[in-house]
N, C-alpha and C positions, 0 to 999 in steps of 0.2 A: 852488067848484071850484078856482081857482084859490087858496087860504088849504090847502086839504087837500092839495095837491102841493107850497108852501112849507114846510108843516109836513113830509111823508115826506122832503123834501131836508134838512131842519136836522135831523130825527132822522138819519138814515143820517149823517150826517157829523158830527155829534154824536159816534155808535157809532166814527168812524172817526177820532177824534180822541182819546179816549179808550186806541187803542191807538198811538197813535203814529202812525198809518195813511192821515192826511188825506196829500192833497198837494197841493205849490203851487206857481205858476208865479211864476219870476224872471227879470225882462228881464238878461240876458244878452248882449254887445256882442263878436262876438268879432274879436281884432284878429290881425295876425299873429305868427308863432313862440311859438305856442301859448299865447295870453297873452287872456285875457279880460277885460272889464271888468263889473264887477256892484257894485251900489250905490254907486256910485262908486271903486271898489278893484279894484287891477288885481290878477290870479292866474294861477297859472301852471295853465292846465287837463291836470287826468288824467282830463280823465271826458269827453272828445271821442271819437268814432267814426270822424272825420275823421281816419284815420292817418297818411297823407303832408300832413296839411295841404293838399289839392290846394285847398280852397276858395277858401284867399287865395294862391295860387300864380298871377303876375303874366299868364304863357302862356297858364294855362286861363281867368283873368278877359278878358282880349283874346279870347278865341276866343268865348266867351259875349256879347260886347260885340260883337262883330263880328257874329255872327248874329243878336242883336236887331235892328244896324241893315239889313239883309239883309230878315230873316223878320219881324223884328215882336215885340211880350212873348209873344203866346198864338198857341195852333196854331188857336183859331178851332170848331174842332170831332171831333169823336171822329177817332180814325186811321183807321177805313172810311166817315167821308164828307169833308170836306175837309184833316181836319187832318194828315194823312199828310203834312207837306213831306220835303222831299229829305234831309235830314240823317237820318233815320231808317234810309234804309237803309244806310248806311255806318255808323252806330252798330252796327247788327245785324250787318255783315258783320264788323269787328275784335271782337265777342264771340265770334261764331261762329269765326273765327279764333283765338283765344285761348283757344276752350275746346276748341278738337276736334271742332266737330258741323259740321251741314250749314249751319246755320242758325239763329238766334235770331226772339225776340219780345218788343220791350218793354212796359214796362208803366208805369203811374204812379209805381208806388211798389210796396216788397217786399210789404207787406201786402196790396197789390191783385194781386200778383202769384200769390199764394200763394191767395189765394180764387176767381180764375180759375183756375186752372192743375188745380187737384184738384178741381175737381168738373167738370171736363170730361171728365175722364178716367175717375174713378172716381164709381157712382152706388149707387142703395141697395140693389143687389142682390149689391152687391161690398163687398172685405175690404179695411182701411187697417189697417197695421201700421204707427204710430209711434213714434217714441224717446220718454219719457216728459217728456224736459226739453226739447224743441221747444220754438220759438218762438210766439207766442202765436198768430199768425195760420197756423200750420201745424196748431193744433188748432181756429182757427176754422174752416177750410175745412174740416176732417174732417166736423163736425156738420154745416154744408152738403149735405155729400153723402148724409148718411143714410144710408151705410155701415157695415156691422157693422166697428167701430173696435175695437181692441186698442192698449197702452202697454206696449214693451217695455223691462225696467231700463234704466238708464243705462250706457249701452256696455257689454249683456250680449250677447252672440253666442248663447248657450246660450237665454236666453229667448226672442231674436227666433225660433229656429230651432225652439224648442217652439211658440210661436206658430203659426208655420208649418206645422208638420208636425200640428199637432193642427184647424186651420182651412181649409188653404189647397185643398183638394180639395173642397171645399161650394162656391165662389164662382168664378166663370166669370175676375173679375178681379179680381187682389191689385196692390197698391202699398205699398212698404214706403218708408219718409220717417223723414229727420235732419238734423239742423245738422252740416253740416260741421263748423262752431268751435261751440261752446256759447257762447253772448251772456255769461251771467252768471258761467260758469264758466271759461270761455277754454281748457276740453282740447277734445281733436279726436276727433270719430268715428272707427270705427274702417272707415274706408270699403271699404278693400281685403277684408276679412273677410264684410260687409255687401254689398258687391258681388256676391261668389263666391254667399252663401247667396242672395239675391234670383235669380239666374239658376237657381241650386237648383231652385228652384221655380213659374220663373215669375211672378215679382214684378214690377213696373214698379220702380224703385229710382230717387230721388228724392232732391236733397241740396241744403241751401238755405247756400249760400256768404257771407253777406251779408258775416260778415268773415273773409272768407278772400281772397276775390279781391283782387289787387293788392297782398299783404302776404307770401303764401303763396308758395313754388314760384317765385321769380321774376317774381310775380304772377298766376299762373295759377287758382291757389286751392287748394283742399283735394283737390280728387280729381288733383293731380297731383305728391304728395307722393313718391312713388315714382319720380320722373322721367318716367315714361309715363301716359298718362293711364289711369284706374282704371273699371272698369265701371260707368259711372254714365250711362245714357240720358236722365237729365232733371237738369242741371244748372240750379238756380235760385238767384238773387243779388240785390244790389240797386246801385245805384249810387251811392248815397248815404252811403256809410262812405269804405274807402280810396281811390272813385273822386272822392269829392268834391263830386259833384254831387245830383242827383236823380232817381228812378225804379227800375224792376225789370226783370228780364227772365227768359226762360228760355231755355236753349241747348241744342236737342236736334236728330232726323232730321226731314230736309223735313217728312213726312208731319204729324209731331207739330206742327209749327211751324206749319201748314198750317191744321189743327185748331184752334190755336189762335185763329188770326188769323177764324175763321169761325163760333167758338160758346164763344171765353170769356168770360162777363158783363161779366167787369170790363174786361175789354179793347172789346169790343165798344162799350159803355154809358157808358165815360171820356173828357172832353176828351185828345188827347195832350198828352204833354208840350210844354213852352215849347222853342222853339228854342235859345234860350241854354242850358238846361238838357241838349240833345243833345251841341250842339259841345262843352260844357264836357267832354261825359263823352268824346268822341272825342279832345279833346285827353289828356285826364288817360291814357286807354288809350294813346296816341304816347309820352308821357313815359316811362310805366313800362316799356311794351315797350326803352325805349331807354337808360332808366337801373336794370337789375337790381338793384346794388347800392343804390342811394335806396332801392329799394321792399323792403329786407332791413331797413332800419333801425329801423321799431318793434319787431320780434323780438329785435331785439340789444337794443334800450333795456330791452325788458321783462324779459329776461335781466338783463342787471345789476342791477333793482332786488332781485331775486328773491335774486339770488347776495348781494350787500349786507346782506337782510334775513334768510338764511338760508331763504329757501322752496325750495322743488324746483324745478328748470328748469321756467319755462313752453311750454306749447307755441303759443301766441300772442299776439297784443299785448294781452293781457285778462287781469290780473292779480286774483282775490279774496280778500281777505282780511274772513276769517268772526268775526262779532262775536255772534251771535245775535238779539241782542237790541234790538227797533228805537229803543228808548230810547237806551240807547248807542252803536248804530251812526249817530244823527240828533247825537248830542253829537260824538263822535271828527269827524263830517264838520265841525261845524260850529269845531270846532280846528284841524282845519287849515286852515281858511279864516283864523282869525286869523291863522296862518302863512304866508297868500300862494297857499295852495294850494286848486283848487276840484277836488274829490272827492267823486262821488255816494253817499249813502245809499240802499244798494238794498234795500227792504221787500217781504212780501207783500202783494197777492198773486203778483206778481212774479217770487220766489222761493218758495219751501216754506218753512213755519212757521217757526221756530227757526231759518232760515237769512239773515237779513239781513247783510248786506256792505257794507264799502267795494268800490269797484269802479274799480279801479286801470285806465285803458286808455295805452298808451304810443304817441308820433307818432316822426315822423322829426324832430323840430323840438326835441323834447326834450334839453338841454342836460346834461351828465353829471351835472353839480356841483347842478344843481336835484335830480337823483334819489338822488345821495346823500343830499344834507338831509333829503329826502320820508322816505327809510326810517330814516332815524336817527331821525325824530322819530315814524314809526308804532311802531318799536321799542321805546323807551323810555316812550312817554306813551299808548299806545294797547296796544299786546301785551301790556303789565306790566300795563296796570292790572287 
């Protein structure tokens, strides 16, 4: 038994080596202003999530350090029987503050956030309308739910709304769900539009911020791009990118919040988070709320590389440059790595077939003269070829 499950794992990975497809992990060391260490060679990383760099940011390491020796490394147990300490609700309350709602709920992590959150709400006698380039665990909870699922183009207004108009009277209840920012592609929904049509019809409308928040709007994130906060009843994020730290949450009205906190799996069923893991993200939220301009700075980095290389304005700190091809998109990474620079090879399944990328993302830490080099040498030795 055991020789017949060695053998299916060396075939599959066989098959997935053969397209370039396998993947692997690399200890990775990361130090601050934006600088890594990997096989012993330091690089200047573009391929972090950690936008403001809050991780090695000295305030938010003290505030993490301080509630360890406080609370302890672990919450001990799930956050409906002891692990609920005090930090949690003050985490909830400056999201909930920040985004406009009544009230939040966190969670471990986006991915668990996101597999709670939608199949609480919606079940298999209801309709999910999502964006077709969601993040992976926003069409893992889809299937969850056993809901008649639909995938509307990428940022088509006209599809979702055929969507809708052709399903949405069959199903007692519709949710309509997007990435605020696109992970791989780094444009932005078109939330405002999406908004209007979800009310349309009686949609729940659902937007998963992960990097949007603290980077976006003064850091407010994607639905408040407009100055005002945009129609969006269930705003979900994570805390793990531009906040620095770790976990998910979701920020909507009591009721919802309510619901959550009483019958969503993952929430329910998860140890909570580490205390150092809360304060970290409460401090990191005090920072941004107080320094606007800091939290504008990977948009402007990622602007200039953009401007420099000749691409179109980006609309966040998520830069892709399309190579096709995972052969040479795994070669170009591994060039500029002789150059000092660590820059991910993004494959499928990841992305869509023929769509493999470098995947440029920009910090606040990022030095000008580093980005100039960066694009001169994707320019020249990577575009041309």
């Amino acid at each position: 038994m055991s020789q017949s499950l060695e053998d299916f794992a060396r075939g599959k990975l066989g098959a997935l080596e053969q397209k370039q497809l396998r993947r692997s992990l690399f200890d990775t060391e990361r130090l601050e202003q934006a600088v890594t260490l990997r096989n012993g060679k330091k690089l200047i990383s573009f391929a972090c999530n950690d936008y403001l760099n809050l991780s090695q940011h000295p305030e938010i390491k003290r505030a993490a350090i301080a509630a360890t020796e406080r609370y302890g490394v672990g919450s001990g147990a799930s956050r409906l029987v002891t692990g609920n300490h005090p930090l949690f609700r003050e985490l909830e309350s400056r999201l909930a503050e920040l985004k406009g709602t009544d009230d939040a709920c966190v969670f471990g992590s986006g991915y668990l956030a996101n597999l709670g959150i939608i199949p609480t709400l919606i079940g298999p006698d209801d309709l999910l309308i999502a964006a077709e380039l969601s993040h992976a665990c926003i069409l893992a909870a889809g299937t969850l739910t056993r809901a008649r699922t639909f995938l509307f183009h990428h940022n088509d207004i006209e599809h979702a709304a055929q969507l809708l108009d052709e399903h949405r009277a069959s199903y007692a209840h519709t949710m309509l769900v997007t990435d605020g920012v696109f992970s791989m592609d780094g444009d932005l929904a078109p939330i405002e539009e999406l908004g209007a049509l979800a009310a349309e019809y009686d949609a729940w409308f659902m937007t998963d911020d992960a990097h949007g928040i603290g980077v976006l709007a003064d850091g407010r994130g994607s639905s408040f791009l407009s100055g005002s906060k945009a129609a969006v009843p269930l705003q979900m994020g994570t805390l793990s990118k531009a906040i620095g730290g770790y976990g998910g949450y979701l920020c909507a009205a009591q009721p919802v919040i309510d619901l959550m906190r009483t019958r969503s799996r993952t929430f329910i069923y998860s140890t909570g988070l580490p205390p150092a893991s809360v304060a970290a993200s409460i401090a990191a939220l005090d920072l941004i709320k107080r320094e606007p301009a800091f939290a504008a700075l990977p948009l402007e980095k990622a602007r200039l590389f953009c401007r420099t290389l000749g691409l179109p304005e980006p609309e966040s700190c998520i830069v892709p440059v399309l190579l096709g091809d995972p052969s040479r998109t795994l070669a170009a990474s591994q060039l500029l790595e002789t150059e000092g620079y660590l820059v991910t090879a993004i494959r499928p399944p990841t992305v869509p077939e023929g769509t493999a990328r470098l995947r440029f993302t920009f910090t606040a830490a990022h030095e000008d003269h580093d980005i100039f080099r960066l694009a001169e040498i994707v320019k020249a030795r990577i575009m041309a070829s």
